[in-house]
N, C-alpha and C positions, 0 to 999 in steps of 0.2 A: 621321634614322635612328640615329643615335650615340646620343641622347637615351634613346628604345627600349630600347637592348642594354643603356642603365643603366638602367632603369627597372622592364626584367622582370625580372632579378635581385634589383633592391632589394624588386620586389612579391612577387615567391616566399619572398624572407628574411623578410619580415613576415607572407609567410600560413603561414610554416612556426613560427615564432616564435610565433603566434598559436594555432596549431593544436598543438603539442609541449606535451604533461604528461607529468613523472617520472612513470610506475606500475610498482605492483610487477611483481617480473617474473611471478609467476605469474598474470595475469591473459592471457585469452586474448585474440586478434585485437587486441593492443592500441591499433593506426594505425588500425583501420575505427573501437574506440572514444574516442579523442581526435578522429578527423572530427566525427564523433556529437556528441562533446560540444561544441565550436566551433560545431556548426552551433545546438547548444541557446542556446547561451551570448551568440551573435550577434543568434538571433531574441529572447531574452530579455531584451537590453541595447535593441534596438528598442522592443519594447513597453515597456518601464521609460523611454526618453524621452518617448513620445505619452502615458505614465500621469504625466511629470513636466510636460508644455507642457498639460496636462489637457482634451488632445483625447478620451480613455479611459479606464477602468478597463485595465492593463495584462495580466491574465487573461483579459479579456474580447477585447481585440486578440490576444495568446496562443490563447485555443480557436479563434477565426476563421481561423487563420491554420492550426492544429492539421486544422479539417474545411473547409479551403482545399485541403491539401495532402492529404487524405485519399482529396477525391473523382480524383484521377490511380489509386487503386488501385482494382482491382475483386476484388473475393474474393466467393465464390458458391458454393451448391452442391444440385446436382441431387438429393441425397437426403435432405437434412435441412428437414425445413418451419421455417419461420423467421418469425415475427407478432410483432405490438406488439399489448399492451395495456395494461391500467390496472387496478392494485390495488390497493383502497382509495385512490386518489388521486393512487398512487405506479406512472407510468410503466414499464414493465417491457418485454423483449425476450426473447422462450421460442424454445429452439430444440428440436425434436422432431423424432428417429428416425423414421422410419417402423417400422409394427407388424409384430414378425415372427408368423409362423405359430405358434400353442398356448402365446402367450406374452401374459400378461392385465397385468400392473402394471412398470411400468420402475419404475429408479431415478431420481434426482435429487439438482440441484445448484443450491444458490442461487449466484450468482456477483455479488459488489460489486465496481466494475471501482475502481482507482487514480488516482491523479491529484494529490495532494494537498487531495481535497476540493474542488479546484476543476477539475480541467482533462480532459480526454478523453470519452469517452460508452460508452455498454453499444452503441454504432451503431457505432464508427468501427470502420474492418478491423481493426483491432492487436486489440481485442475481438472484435466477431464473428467474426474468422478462431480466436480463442481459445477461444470458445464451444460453435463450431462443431464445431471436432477434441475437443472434449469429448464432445460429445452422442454424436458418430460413434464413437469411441472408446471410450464407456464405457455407447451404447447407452442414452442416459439425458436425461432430460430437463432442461435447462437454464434455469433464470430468471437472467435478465442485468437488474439491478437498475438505472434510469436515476434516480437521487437527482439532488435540486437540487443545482446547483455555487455557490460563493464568485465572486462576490461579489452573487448575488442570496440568496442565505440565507446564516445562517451557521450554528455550531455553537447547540443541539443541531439544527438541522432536517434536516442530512443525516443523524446516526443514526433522530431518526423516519422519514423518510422508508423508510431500509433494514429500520428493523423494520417499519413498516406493512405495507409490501411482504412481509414473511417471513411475519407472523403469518398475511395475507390468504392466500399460498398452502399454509399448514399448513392451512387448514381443510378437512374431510373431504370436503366436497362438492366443493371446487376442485382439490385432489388428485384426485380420482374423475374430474372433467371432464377433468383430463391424461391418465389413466390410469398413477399416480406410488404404490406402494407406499409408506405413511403409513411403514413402519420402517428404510424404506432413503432418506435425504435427508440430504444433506450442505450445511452454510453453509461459503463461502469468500471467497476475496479475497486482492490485491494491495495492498501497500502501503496507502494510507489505507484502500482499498475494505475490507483484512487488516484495520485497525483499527476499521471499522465491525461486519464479520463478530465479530468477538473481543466486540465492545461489544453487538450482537446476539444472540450465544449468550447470554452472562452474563444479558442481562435476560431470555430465553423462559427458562432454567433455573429463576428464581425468579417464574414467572407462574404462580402454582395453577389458574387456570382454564382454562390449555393441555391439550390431550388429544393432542397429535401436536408431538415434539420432535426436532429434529436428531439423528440418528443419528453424525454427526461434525462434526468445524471442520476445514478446514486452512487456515492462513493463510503467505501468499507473503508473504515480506522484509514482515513488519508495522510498521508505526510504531504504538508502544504507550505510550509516553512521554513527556509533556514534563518531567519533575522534575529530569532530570542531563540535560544537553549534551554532558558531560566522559566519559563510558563510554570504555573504551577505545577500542570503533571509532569512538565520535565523534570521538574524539584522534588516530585514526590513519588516519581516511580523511576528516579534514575537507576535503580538496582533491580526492575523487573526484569522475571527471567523472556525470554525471546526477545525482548528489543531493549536492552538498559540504554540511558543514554548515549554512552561511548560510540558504543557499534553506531549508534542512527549518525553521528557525527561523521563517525568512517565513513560510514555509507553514503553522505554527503560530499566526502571529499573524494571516493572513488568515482561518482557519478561527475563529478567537475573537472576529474581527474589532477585534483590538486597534491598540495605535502603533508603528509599526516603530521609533520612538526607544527601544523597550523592548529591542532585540532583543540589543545588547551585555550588559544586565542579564541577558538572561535564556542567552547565551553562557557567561558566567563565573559561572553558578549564583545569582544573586543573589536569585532568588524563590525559594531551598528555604536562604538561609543558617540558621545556626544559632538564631539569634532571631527566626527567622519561624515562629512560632508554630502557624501551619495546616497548616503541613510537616511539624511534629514527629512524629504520630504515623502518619505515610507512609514516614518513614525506613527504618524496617525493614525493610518491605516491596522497597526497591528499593536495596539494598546490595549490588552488582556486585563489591565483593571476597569476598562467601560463595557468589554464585550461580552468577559465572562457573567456567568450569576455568582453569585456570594458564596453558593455550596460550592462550586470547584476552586473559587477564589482564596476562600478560607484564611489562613493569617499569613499565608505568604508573600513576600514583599517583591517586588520586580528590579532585576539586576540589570542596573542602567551604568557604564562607563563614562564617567567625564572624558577621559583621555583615551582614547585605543590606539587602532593601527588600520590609517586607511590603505597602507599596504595593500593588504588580505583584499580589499575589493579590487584594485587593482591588479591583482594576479588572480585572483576569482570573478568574473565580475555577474557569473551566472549566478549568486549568494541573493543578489537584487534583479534578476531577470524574472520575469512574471512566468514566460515561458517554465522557468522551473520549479518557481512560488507561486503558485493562484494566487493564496491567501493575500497577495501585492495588488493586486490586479485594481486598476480607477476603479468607481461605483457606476461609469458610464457604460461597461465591459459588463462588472456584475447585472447591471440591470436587464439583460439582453440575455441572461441564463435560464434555461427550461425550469419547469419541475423538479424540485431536487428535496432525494433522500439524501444523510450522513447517519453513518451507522460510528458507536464510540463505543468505547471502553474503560472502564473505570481506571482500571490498573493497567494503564500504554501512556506513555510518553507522551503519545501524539492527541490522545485524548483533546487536549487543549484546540490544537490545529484545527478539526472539525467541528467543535464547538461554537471558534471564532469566524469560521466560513459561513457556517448556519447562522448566524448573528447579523453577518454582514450580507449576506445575500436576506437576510429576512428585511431590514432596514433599506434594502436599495427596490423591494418590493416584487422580491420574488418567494412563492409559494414553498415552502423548507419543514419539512419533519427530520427532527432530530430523536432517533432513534436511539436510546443511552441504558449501555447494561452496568451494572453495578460490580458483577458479578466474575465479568467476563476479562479478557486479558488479548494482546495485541497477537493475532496472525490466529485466533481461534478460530475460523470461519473453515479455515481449509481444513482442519484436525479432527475429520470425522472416519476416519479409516483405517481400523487397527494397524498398529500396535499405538500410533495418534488418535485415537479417539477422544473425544471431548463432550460431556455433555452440554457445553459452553458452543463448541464448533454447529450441534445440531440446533439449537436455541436459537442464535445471531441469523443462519444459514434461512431458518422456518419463517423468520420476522421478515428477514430480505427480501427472499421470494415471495411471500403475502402481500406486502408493498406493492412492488412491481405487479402482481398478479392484479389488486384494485385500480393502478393507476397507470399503465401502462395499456 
């Protein structure tokens, strides 16, 4: 019994210890997101030993466990018809309105879900319950795009995949089959799904043989970059819970399918030093002390390499493929981009990334609302569904769809 009375205290002090991150204070519900992220961090640290005893690929134990824990939820809804089908190849999830009275063409939304390219589905509830309050919401027809994940493809197959899929339902007849007004369709996306969506728009912009093009982008907390690490939010929220910088790094290198021995190189800039050669003339392009404002800029200085290792792009060389970095892309590509929302976050890594999109798309003279919470933190949009609930998730979620709702 004595044992016990020591033993619960010593277990609480360790799950408290365990579970406690410094965050700023203006992040909201801050104890529901350090559970959050413990509980990430724990299943993470799980599948990273059965991917080190090479019982599994660790992403693949990760999704398992991801649409393990998914089927406990049930999200459903009586008025939205909800099917799977198959576009050009590329698996898809359409959610559709029902038709109201003297009304012939809806609008529409491509939707790429998040994940890092590897993890979650256009199925799981955190999505269709996303989708879902779209459709319903903005009365509008929904494609929820199911791209291959990492570690069964890797980069470029998840962008083909999303453009297959976009190009297939731009065409006049498939639209028609929806009943989806050709001039009202918006591309979007979360987080990597954001940087397929961005990767997507760019190349339908420069296809001459399109006749039916996105009417807008808006892209949720996008990853647009791998070229700097060091941006200021990457400097100053490299220890936020749901995306610290490490993981986003991994995520980069699973997605290239490269060697995680790279990952310190490419932490401390070493694939864009000053005599890496293939870098040089990207520079400009993604120079965070002309693009930022002062407020995110702050006293942070930018970690530039005389010396590196043009190695890294040579065995990566998707690191400077636009295809996988928007944020690279000439001003003669940007100029040629729809309407565009970017949605940020104060406390996310990538904050910076969308920032310097909307900056640079605003300067090449396209129309950009930067949409910026203070408050809020990276992958909160989807985290509206107990035991994830967010009042952060329903906030981002309400602004998004208002957007789309005026401008779409």
């Amino acid at each position: 019994m004595r044992a016990a009375w020591v033993l619960l205290p010593a277990l609480a002090a360790l799950t408290a210890y365990y579970v406690y991150l410094p965050l700023p204070g203006t992040v909201s519900e801050p104890w529901k997101l350090m559970l959050l992220d413990a509980t990430f961090r724990a299943v993470q640290q799980t599948c990273h030993l059965i991917h080190y005893l090479r019982l599994s690929h660790h992403l693949i134990v990760l999704n398992y466990l991801i649409y393990t824990f998914d089927k406990l939820k049930s999200v459903a809804s009586e008025d939205i018809n909800i099917t799977d089908a198959v576009f050009d190849g590329v698996e898809v999830r359409v959610f559709e309105p029902p038709a109201k009275r003297d009304e012939r063409l809806k609008r529409s939304v491509v939707y790429i879900h998040g994940g890092g390219w590897a993890l979650a589905s256009a199925r799981t509830s955190l999505y269709n319950n996303l989708c879902r309050i779209m459709a319903e919401s903005l009365n509008a027809v929904v494609v929820s795009v199911e791209y291959r994940l990492v570690p069964e493809v890797c980069f470029p197959e998840q962008f083909y995949d999303a453009l297959r899929a976009t190009k297939h339902f731009l065409q006049p007849d498939v639209l028609a089959e929806y009943s989806v007004d050709p001039s009202r369709i918006a591309i979007s996306g979360d987080s990597a799904g954001g940087n397929l969506a961005a990767a997507v728009c760019q190349q339908l912009s420069k296809d001459e043989q399109l006749t039916i093009r996105p009417k807008l982008q808006a892209l949720i907390y996008p990853v647009l970059q791998a070229f700097d690490f060091n941006t200021p939010s990457y400097q100053q929220n490299m220890n936020m819970p749901v995306l610290p910088r490490y993981v986003m790094i991994n995520y980069w290198i699973d997605y290239f399918n490269g060697n995680y021995e790279l990952a310190h190189s490419l932490l401390i800039n070493n694939h864009t030093a000053l005599d890496v050669g293939q870098a040089l003339s990207f520079r400009g392009r993604l120079n965070w002390t002309s693009l930022l404002p002062s407020s995110f800029k702050k006293n942070y200085k930018p970690v530039i390499q005389t010396t590196g290792k043009a190695e890294i792009i040579q065995e990566i060389p998707g690191l400077l493929d636009v295809r996988a970095v928007p944020l690279l892309a000439e001003n003669e590509t940007l100029q040629l981009q729809p309407k565009t929302y970017i949605l940020t976050c104060e406390n996310d890594v990538l904050r910076d990334d969308g920032v310097m999109y909307a900056k640079r798309l605003e300067n090449a003279g396209v129309e950009v609302t930067l949409d910026h919470f203070d408050d809020c933190f990276h992958g909160c949009m989807i985290f509206t569904i107990w035991p994830t609930d967010f009042s952060a998730g329903v906030q981002t979620r309400n602004s998004y769809i208002k957007w789309l709702d005026e401008n779409l």
